[in-house]
N, C-alpha and C positions, 0 to 999 in steps of 0.2 A: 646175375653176378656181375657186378662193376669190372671195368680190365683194371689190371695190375700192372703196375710200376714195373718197368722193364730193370728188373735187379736183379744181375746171375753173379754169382760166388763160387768162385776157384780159389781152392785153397790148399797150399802144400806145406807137410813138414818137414823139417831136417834135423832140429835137435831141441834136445830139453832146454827149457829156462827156467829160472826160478821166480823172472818177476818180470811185467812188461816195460821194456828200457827204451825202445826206439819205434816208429812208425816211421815211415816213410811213403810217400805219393810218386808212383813210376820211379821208383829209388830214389825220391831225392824227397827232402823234409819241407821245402816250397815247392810248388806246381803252378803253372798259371793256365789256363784253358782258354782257347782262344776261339773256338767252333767247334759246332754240334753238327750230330752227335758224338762223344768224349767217351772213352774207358780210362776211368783211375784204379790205377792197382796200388792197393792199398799193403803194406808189408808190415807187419810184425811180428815182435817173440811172442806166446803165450808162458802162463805158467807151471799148467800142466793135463795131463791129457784128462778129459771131466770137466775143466773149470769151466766158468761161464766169464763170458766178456762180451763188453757193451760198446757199441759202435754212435758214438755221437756227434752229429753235424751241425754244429755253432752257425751263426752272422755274428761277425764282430763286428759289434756296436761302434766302441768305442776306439779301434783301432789299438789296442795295447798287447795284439797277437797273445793274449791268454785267455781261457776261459771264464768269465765272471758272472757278477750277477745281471752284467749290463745287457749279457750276446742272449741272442732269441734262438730254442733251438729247432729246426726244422726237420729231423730227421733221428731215427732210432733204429737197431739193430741187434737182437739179443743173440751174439754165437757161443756155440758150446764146444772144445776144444774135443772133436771126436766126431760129431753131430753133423753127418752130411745134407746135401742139398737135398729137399722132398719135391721129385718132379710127378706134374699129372701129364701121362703120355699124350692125352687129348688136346691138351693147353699148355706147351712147355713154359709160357710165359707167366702162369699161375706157382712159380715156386717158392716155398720156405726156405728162404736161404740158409745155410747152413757150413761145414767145414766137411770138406768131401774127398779129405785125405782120408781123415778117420784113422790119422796118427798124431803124434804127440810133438808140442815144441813150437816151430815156424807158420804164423798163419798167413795166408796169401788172398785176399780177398779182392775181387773185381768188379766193380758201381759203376752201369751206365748211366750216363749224365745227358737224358734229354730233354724233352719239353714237358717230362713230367717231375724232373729235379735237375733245377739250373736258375741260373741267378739272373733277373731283368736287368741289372744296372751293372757298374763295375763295386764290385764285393769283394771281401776276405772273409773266406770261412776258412773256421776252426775246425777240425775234423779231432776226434778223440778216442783213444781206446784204452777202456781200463777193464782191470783184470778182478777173480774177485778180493783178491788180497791187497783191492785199494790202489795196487800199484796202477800206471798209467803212462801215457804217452801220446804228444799231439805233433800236426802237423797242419801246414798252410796249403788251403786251395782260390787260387786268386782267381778272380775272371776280370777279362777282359775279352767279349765280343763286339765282334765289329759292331755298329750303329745298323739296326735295323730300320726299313723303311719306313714307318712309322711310331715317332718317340717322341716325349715331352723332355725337355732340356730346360736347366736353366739354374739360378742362385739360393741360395736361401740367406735370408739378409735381417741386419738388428733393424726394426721399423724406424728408429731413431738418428743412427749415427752410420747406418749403410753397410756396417762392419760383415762380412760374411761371418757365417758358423758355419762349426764342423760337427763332424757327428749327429746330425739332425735326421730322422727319420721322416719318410716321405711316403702316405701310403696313399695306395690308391684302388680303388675298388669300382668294378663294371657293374651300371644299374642295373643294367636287368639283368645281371647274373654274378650278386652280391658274395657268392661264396668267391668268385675270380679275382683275386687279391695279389697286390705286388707293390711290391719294398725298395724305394730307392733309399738309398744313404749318401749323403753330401760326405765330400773331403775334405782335403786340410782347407780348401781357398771356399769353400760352401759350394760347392758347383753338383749338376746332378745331372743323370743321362739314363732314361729309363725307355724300355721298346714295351709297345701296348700295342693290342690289335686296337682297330678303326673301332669306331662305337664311342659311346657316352658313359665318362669314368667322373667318379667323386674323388677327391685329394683332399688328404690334411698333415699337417704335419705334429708330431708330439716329439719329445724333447730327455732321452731318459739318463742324460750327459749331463748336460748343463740345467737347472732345477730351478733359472731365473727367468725364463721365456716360458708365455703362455701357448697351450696348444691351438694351434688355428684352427677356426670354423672350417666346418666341409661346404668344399666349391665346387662345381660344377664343370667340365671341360666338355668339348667333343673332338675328337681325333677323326681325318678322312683317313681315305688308303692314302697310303705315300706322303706323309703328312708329317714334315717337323714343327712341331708345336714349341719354341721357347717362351717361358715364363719366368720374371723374377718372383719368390715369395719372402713379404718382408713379414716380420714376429714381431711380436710386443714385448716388452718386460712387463715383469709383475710390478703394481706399484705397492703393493706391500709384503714385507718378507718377516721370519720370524729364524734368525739368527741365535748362536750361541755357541756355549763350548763346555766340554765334556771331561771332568777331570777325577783323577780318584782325591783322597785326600789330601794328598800331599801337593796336591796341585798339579801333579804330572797328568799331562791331556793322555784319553782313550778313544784310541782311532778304530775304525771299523765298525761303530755300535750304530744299530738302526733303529731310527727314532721315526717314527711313525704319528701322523695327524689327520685325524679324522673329521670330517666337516657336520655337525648335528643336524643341520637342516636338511643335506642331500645326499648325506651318508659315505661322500665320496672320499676314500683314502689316499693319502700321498705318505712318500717313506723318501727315506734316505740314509748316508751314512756318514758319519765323522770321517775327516779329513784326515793326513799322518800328525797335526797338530792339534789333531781331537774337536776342531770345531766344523758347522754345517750353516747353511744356508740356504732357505727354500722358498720360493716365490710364491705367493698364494693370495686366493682375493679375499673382500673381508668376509667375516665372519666369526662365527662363535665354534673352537676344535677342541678337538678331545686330544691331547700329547700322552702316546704311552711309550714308553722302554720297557722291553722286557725279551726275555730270552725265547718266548712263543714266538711275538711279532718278528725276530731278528729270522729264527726259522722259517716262519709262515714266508716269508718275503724273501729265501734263499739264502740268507748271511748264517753260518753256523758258527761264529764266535760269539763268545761272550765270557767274560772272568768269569773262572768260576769261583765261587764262595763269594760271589759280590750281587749287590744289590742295587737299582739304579734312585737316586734320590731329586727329583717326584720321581716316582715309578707311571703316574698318572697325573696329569694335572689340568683342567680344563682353562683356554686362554680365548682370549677377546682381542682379534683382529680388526684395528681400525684400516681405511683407505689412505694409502699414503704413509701408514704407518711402520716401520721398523722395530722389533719385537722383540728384546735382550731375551735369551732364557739361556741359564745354567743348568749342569745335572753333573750332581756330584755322585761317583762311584764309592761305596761302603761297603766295609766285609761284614759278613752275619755273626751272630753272637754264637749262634748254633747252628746245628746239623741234623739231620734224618740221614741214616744210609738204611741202603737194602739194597733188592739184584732184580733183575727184570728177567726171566729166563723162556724157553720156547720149549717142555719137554727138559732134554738135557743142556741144550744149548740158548749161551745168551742171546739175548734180543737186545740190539741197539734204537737207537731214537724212539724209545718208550716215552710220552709227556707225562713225566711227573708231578702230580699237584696236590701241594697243603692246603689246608683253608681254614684259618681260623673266625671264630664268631664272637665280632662286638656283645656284651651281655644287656648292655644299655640299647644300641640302636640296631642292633641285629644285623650289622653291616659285616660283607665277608672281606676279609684281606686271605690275599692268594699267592703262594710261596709255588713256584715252578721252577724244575730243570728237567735234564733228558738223561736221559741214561747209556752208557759209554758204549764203548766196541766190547766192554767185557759184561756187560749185562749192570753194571754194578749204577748205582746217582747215588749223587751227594746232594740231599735240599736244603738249602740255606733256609733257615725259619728264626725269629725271633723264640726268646726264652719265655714262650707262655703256651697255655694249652692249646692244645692242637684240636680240630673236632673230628677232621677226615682227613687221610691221605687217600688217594686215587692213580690208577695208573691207567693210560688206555695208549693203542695204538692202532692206525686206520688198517682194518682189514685183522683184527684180532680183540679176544675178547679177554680180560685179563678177572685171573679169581686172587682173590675173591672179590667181585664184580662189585662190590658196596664199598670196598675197600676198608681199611684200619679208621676205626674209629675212636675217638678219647683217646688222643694220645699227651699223656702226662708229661709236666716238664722233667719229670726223675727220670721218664722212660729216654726221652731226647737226652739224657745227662748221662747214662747209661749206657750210650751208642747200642742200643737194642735194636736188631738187625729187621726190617719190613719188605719182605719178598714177596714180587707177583707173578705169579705164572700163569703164564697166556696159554692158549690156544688158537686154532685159526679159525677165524668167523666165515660160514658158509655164505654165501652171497645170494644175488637176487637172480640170478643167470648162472648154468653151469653149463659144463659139456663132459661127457662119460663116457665110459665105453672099456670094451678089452681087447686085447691081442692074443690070437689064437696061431698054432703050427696046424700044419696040412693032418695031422691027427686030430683034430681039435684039443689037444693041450694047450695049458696056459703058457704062455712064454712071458716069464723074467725079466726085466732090466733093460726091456727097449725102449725105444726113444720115442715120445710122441711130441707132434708141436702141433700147437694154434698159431694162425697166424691171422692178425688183422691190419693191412696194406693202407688202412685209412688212419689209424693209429698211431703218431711219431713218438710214443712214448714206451716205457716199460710194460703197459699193462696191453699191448695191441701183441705183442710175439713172446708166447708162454711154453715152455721146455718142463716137461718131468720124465719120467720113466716108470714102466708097468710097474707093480707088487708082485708079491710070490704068485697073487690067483690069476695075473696078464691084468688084471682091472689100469684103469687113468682117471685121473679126475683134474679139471680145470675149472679152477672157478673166475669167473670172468667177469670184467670190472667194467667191459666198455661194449654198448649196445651196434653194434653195425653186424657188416658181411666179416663170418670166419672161415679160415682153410682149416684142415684138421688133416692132420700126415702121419705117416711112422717111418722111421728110417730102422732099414735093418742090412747092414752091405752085405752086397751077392747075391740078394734075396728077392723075390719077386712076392710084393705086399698086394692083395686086393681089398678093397678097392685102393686105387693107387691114393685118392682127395676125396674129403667129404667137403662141400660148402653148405653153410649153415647161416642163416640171418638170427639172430639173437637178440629180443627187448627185455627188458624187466621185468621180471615174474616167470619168463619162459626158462626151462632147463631140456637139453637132447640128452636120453640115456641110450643105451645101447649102440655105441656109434662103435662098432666092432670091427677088427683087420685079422686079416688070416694071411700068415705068411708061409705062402706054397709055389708050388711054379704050374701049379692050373691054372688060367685065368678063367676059367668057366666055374669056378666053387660060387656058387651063391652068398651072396653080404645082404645085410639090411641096411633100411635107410637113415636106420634110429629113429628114439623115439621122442615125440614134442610132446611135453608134459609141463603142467601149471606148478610152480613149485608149492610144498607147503608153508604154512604158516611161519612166517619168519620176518626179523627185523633187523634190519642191515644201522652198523653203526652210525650215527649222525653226522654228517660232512654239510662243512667243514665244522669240526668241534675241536679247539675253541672256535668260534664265530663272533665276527662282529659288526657285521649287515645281516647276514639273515641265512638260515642253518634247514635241511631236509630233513627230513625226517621219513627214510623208507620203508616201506614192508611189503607183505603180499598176503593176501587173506585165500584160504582155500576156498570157501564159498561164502556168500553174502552174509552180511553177520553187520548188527549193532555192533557201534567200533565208540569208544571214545579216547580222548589224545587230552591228556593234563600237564600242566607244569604244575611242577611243586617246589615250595624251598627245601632247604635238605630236613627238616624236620617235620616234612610229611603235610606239610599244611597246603592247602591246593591255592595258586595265586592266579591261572588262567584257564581256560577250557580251549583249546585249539577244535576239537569235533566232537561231536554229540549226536549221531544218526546214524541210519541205516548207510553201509558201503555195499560193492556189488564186490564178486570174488574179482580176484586178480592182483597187481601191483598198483600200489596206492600211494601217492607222495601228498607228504603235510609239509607246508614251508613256515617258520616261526622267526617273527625280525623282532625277536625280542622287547617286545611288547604286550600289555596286555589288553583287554575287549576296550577298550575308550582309547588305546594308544601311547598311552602314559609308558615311557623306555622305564625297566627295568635294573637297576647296577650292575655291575660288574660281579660277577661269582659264579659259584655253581650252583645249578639247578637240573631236579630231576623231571623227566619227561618218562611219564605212564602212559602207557598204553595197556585199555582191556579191550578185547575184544574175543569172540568163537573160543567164549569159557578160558579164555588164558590171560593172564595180568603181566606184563613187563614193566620195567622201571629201570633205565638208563641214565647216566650223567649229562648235564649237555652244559655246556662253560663258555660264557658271554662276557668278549672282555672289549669295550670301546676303546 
């Protein structure tokens, strides 16, 4: 078992709130830290006792002290207003942190800050806590530590005109221990100060501010002990850029829409967004790009706006960048003639950011045009589609499987004239990895409505620290997204749980059952150690779907079985074979770059991916948009 990030959480309450209004760092809403190692206490309202709130730790990029799409986040915390700290008495330094009042209102949370979360250079991060009714509230933690004995100093500079930048990222990475990674950020004058131990680091910088400088080659340093290393680094501009501006009809510019350009030969994508006067400007070498706008890419790439009942005009368009060249392109915004509504629902409850997709089919060239939006905070979308037939609607979302799974098909332009309502109801798609288990009383009865948590400390995301609560029978179930070391806890105050921690390493295909707690005040009752079992037969949704480099395709075979993997178009006709042979049992990934056996790219649309295999046929969507 790996050690754990020294993170302990004190948390007190004192009164109800209704919504998260304020955070505060050591009471005050900026902090600066000045040496290690730091405790920040972290202060805020919750909303109510039960809720879940999310603890998130920004690098502000771009220096505009709010969260955007520009700040990288390095840190996650899922708390539950109620949900105390899970200690293992053996390892107190191994805990799920938690709220350990285990009352309602005021949370009080305490982050040590040391050489395993702390910043190499001078940084501002964003720290964030939002509640689950959206509500939120942020705060600054600045550093400024002294200059370490050993540090790389120095400018980052226009190769041209000497001009410093700001906001320029500077990374830098230890050879022989590539996972050792660290972040400097230039200031407003481009200057940079970052402490590295002694050894041989690689540096480059990339640019996620300014979109008219090329990222630099990786260069080679070596650092002694006791060693200031200063360096100027000068950048290039791009010598060709592809400029333009974004209006709806009336000629009023739209700001915020991310226009996305894809390189066909190396597949590499660049994105960006409209200016407050709707135009953009992007540096890039020559070549032949694929330009898309659309409401998937603005998502995919973080941006959640977009008009809704509009359309982007091209929606796609392929362009030919010369060297040297400068690249007018327009994109005019237009409302849809029509609409599709329906609801996205979970059981009784809506389900938000469901991708919704039309697709209609050229008769002549059998080419698809694809009508998407997402679906609100009330379960409900509106699809914008032109006034002709429709062949499919579709609805999916990652980590659920929505019915009926083929989706509407033949949708008439009377039934679109009609406002005829197309509702999906999902379900939750069982994964490639679980973890299980029940909670038991010193009687061995089930016990009700306790709190279990996963915890995985390597994880800076949502899917590493997982919260539910027993069923009527004591049962838990956690279905887990991400392969590493897990804690597994139960919190019950006043209580003495055995075993106190399970740890669990978890790959693809594996699932632990019986991973049971008994809560007594014996500590001599016998526990198991759960059980490691191969899951069955089962196909995890395709990620990333839409795709537009190249898409997985997971499963897990119970025993050795002829497998084969087909694409089709959506009228069943087979266009590639992806596998054709015997697999051995276990977890099996197909990767597909949307091509087929000679390499020939395939268009934009939807397409079905079959899989038969151990007497069972499945048939998935999977949606390729360059």
């Amino acid at each position: 078992m790996k050690s754990v990030k020294s993170v302990f959480f004190l948390l007190c309450s004192f009164y109800s709130a209704q919504a998260v209004t304020h955070l505060y760092i050591n009471n005050t809403s900026s902090y600066t830290i000045t040496s290690l190692p730091a405790k920040i206490v972290l202060s805020c309202d919750a909303a109510s006792l039960g809720n879940n709130l999310t603890c998130e730790i920004y690098i502000d990029i771009n220096g505009n002290r709010q969260v955007d799409t520009y700040d990288e986040r390095i840190y996650y915390l899922n708390l539950v207003d109620g949900l105390g700290s899970i200690y293992d008495g053996d390892n107190l330094e191994n805990c799920i942190p938690g709220d350990d009042t285990g009352r309602d209102g005021f949370i009080r949370t305490t982050i040590l800050c040391d050489q395993n979360l702390r910043a190499y250079s001078r940084q501002t991060w964003l720290i964030r806590i939002t509640d689950q009714d959206f509500s939120f509230a942020c705060a600054q933690l600045h550093w400024d530590i002294p200059v370490a004995s050993s540090t790389v100093s120095g400018c980052v500079r226009d190769a041209a005109s000497a001009a410093p930048l700001a906001n320029v990222l500077v990374h830098f990475h230890d050879v022989d221990y590539p996972d050792a990674a660290r972040l400097a950020l230039t200031d407003s004058v481009g200057d940079f100060t970052i402490a590295l131990a002694p050894g041989d680091w690689q540096f480059y910088t990339s640019h996620p501010v300014n979109k008219s400088y090329r990222r630099t080659d990786p260069q080679n340093i070596q650092l002694n002990e006791a060693k200031k290393l200063c360096m100027n680094i000068d950048v290039e501009k791009y010598d060709s850029f592809i400029c333009g501006f974004v209006h709806f009809e009336n000629k009023s510019p739209v700001e915020n829409i991310t226009i996305a350009f894809q390189n066909t030969k190396t597949m590499e994508l660049f994105h960006l967004r409209t200016d407050e006067q709707g135009r953009f400007s992007l540096g890039i070498e020559p070549g032949r790009y694929v330009m898309t706008v659309s409401q998937y890419f603005s998502r995919f790439t973080g941006n959640h706006y977009w008009p809704e009942g509009f359309y982007a005009r091209p929606a796609v368009d392929t362009l030919i960048v010369k060297g040297g060249q400068t690249l007018d392109k327009n994109i005019a915004f237009t409302a849809y003639p029509a609409f599709i509504r329906g609801r996205c629902v979970l059981g009784e409850m809506p389900l938000a950011d469901a991708l919704v997709q039309g697709i209609a089919v050229d008769p002549a060239t059998r080419e698809q045009k694809l009508f998407q939006t997402f679906s609100k905070s009330d379960g409900s979308f509106l699809l914008g589609v032109f006034q002709s037939h429709i062949k499919s609607i579709l609805a999916q979302k990652q980590g659920y499987l929505a019915e009926p799974l083929s989706g509407f098909q033949d949708i008439s332009a009377y039934e679109i004239d009609a406002h005829k309502n197309f509702d999906f109801h999902f379900k939750k798609q069982t994964g490639l990895m679980s973890l299980s288990g029940a909670v038991y009383g010193q009687a061995n009865q089930a016990l009700e409505g306790v709190y279990v948590a996963a915890y995985n400390i390597w994880e800076p995301g949502p899917e590493g620290h997982l919260v539910t609560r027993t069923n009527v029978d004591g049962k838990y179930f956690f279905d887990i997204k991400v392969e590493g070391d897990w804690q597994i806890g139960v919190f019950k105050s006043d209580a003495q749980v055995q075993p106190e921690m399970y740890y669990k390493y978890l790959s693809p295909g594996l699932i632990y059952n019986n991973l049971n707690f008994t809560v007594a005040d014996d500590k001599s009752i016998d526990t198991v150690k759960g059980e490691l079992m191969s899951a069955d037969f089962n196909i995890m949704p395709r990620f990333p779907n839409p795709f537009y480099k190249e898409t997985v395709i997971d499963f897990v075979l119970p025993k050795s079985s002829h497998t084969q993997v087909d694409v089709l178009d959506m009228d069943g006709h087979e266009l590639t074979t992806l596998v054709d042979h015997d697999l051995s049992s276990g977890y099996q990934k197909v990767c597909w770059d949307g091509t087929d056996s000679e390499g020939n790219m395939f268009a934009n649309g939807v397409y079905l991916c079959r899989i038969i295999s151990h007497e069972r046929t499945t048939v998935l969507p999977i949606t390729l948009l360059r």
